[in-house]
C-alpha positions in Angstrom: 0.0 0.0 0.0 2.7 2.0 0.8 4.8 1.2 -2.4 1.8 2.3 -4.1 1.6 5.5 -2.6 5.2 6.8 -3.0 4.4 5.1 -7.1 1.9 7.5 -7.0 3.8 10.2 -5.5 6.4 10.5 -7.5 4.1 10.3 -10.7 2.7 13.1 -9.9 6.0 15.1 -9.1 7.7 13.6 -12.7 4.3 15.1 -14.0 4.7 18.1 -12.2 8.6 18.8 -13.2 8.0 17.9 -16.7 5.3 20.3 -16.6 7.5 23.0 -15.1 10.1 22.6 -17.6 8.0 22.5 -20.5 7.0 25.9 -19.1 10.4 27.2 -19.3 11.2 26.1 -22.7 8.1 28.1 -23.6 9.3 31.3 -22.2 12.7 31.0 -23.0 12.5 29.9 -26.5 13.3 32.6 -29.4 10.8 33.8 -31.4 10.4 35.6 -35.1 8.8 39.3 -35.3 5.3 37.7 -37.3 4.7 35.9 -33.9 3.7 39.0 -32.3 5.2 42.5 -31.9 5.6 44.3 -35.7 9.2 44.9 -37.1 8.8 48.4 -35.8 8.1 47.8 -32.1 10.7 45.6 -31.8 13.4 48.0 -33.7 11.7 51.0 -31.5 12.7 48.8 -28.8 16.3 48.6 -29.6 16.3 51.9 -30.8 15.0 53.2 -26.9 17.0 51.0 -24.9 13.8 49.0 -24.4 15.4 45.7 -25.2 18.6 44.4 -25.1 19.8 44.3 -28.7 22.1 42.8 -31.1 22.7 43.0 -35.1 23.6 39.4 -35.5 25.2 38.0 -38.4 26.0 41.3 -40.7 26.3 40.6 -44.6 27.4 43.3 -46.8 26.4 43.6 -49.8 28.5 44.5 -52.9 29.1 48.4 -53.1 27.1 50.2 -55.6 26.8 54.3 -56.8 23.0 55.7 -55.8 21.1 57.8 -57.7 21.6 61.3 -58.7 20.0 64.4 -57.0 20.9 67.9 -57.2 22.6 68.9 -54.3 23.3 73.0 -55.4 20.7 76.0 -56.4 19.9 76.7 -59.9 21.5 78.9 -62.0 19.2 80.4 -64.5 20.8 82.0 -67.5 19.0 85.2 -68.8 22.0 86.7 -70.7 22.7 86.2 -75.0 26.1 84.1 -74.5 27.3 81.2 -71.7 27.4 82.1 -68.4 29.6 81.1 -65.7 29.9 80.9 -61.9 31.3 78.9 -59.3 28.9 77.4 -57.6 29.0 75.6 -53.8 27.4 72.4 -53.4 26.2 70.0 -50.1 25.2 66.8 -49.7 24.5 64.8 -47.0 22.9 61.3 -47.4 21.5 59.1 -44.7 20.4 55.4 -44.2 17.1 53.4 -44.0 16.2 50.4 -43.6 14.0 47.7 -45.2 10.9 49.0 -43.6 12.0 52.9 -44.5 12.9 53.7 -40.8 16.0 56.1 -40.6 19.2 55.1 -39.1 20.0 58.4 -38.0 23.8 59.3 -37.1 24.7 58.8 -33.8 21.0 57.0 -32.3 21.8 53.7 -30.7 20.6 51.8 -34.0 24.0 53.1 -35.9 25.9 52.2 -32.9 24.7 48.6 -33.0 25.2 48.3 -36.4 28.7 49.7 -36.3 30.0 47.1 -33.5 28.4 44.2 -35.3 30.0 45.2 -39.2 33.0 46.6 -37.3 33.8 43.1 -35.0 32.8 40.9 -38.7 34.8 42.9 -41.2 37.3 44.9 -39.1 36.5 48.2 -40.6 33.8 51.2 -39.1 30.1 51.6 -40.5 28.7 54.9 -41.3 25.2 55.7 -41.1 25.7 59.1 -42.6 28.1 60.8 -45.0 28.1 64.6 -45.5 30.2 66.7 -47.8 30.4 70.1 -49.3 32.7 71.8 -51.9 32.3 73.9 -55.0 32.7 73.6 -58.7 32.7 75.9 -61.3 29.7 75.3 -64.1 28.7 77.2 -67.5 25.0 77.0 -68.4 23.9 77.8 -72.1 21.5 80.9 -72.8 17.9 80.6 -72.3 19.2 77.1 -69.9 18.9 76.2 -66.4 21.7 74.3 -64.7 22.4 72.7 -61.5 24.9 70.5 -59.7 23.9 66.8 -58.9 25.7 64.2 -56.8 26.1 60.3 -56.5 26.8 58.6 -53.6 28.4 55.2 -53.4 25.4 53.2 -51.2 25.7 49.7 -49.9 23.4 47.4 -47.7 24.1 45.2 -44.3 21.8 42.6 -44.2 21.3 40.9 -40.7 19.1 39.9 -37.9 18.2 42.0 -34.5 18.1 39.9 -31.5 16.2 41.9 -28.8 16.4 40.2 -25.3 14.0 41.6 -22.7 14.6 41.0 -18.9 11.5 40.3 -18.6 8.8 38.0 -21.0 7.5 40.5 -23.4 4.9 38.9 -25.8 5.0 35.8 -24.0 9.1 35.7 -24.9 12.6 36.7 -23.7 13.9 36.8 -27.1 13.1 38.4 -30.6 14.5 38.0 -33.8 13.8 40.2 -37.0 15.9 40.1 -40.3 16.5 43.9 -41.1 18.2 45.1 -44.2 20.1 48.9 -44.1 20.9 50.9 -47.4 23.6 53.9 -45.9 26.4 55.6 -47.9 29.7 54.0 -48.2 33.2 55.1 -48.3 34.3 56.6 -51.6 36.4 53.7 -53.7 34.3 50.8 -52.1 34.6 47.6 -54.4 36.0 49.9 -57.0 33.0 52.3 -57.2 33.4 56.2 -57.0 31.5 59.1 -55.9 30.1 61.5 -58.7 29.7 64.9 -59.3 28.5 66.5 -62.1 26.5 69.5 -63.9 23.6 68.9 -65.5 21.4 71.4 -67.6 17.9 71.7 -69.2 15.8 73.8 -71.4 13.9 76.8 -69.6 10.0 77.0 -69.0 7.8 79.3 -70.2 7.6 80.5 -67.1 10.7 80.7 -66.4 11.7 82.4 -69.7 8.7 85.2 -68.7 10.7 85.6 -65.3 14.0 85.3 -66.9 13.2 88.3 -69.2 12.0 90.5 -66.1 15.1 90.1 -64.8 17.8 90.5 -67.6 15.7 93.6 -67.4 16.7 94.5 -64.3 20.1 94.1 -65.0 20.8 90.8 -64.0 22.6 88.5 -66.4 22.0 85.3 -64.6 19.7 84.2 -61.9 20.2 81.4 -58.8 17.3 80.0 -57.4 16.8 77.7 -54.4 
């Protein structure tokens, strides 16, 4: 009788225990982003300190030059022959990622990112470039022309791992692939920066303006 009870006794302890670990393995087991939370709660998380987080795994892709966007005012050219001026340029290019969040320079994001490419590939990762300098252009009559730049872009695929103290979601762990687009140094996999002027025809509109102002006196026109 006895026998039977400790039998008993200890079946219900091996149930409990097994029950008890089956719990854990519950709570402690990762879990991917369409489980629950949205890409952007758990990268907000990371981004506020929320959760503990990681870039795991950083893959960079292969270097390639973005696309062209004026990065200068306008010079409008009211005058009868070519007109020339040296004008100053600025750029400044940021990075996103897949979901179009911005990896701003400096936020904890970048810093994550940077430790992560930095400890794989033994080299720094920018989230922002900036640059300014000036070049000297010649637009046509009766033309409009502008400076655009090129930046050399390249992507880090890889996975955030966000690990809360506490069960959030019903988990200790996240994972959600993330992929960032940000500016890379100049030369990367054999791809350069690019600068250039670029010039169209004049509106009508902005040939009836153009006229008021060679009018006036003034030869050539910049405009924002």
């Amino acid at each position: 009788m006895a026998k039977n009870r400790a039998m008993r006794h200890g079946g219900r302890m091996l149930a409990l225990s097994a029950a008890a670990l089956g719990m854990v393995a519950l709570t402690a087991m990762p879990a991917a982003a369409d489980d629950g939370p949205t890409r952007e709660q758990l990268i907000a998380d990371c981004d506020s300190g929320a959760g503990k987080c990681s870039f795991n795994t950083p893959q960079l892709g292969e270097a390639y030059l973005g696309d062209f966007r004026r990065v200068s005012d306008e010079l409008h050219n009211c005058s009868t022959s070519p007109a020339s001026q040296t004008m100053i340029w600025s750029d400044t290019v940021g990075s996103t990622d897949s979901a179009g969040v911005s990896v701003s320079a400096g936020s904890k994001l970048a810093g994550i990112i940077d430790v992560s490419v930095t400890a794989t590939y033994s080299h720094t990762w920018s989230s922002e470039h900036s640059e300014t300098s000036r070049l000297d252009m010649t637009v046509r009559p009766g033309e409009v022309g502008w400076i655009s730049r090129a930046q050399v872009m390249q992507t880090v695929s890889g996975t955030w791992q966000t690990h809360y103290d506490d069960p959030k979601w019903g988990h200790y762990y996240w994972f959600v692939p993330d992929v960032v687009t940000g500016p890379a140094p100049n030369g990367t996999d054999g791809k350069s920066n690019a600068v250039v002027v670029k010039t169209r025809k004049m509106t009508a509109a902005e040939k009836r303006s153009c006229s008021a102002d060679f009018r006036m006196g003034k030869a050539f026109v910049r405009h924002r």
